[in-house]
VEXDREN-2710 file (C-alpha; in Angstrom, 1 decimal):
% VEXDREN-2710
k/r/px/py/pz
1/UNK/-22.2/145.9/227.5
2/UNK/-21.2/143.7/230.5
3/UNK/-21.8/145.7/234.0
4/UNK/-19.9/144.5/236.9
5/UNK/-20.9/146.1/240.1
6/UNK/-17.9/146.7/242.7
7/UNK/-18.6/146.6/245.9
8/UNK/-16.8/148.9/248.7
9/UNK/-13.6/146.8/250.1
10/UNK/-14.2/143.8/247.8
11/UNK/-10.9/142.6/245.8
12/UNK/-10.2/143.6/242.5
13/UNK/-9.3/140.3/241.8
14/UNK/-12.8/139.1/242.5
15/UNK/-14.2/141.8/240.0
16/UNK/-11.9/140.5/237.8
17/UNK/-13.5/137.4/237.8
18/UNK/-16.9/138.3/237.8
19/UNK/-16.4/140.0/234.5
20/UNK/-14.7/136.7/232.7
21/UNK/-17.7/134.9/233.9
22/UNK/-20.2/137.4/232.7
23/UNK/-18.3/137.9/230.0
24/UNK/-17.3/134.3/228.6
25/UNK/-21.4/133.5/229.3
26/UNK/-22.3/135.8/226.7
27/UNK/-20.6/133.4/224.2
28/UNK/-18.9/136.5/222.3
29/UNK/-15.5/134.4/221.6
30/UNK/-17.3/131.6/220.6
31/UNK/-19.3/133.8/217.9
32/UNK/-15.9/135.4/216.8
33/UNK/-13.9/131.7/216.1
34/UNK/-16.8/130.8/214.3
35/UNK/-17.1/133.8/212.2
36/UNK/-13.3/134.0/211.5
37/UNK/-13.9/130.7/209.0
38/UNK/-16.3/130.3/206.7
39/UNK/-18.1/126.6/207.2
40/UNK/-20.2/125.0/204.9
41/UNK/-24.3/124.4/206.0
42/UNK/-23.5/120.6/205.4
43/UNK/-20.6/120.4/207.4
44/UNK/-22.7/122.5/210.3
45/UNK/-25.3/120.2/210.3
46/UNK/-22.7/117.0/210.1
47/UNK/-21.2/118.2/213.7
48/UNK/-24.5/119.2/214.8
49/UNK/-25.4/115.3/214.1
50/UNK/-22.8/114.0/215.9
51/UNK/-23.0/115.9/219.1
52/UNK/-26.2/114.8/219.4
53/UNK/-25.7/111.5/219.0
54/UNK/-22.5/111.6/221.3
55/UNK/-24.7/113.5/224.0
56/UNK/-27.2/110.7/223.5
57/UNK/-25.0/108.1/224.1
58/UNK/-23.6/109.4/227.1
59/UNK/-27.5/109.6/228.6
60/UNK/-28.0/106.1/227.6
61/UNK/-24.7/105.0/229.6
62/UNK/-25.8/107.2/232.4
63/UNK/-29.1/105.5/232.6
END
């Protein structure tokens, strides 16, 4: 359960946006697309793969 303390005068606004951030940090959407289809182990560890070696690539450049 996300908590989101208030304080006295502060904008609801604010809250508001404290709560998305608490809230889109927890990675709960993210869980739910990926449950919504079923996706082979192969084709999991295929992306996986390629991320990394994208991510590497970009610290090479960087370097």
């Amino acid at each position: 359960m996300i908590i989101v303390q208030v304080k006295e005068g502060e904008n609801i606004e604010r809250a508001l946006k404290k709560f998305k951030r608490k809230f889109e940090k927890t990675g709960i959407i993210r869980e739910l697309r990926s449950r919504k289809t079923f996706e082979k182990p192969s084709v999991k560890k295929r992306d996986m793969m390629n991320k990394a070696i994208y991510v590497q690539k970009l610290q090479l450049r960087d370097e």
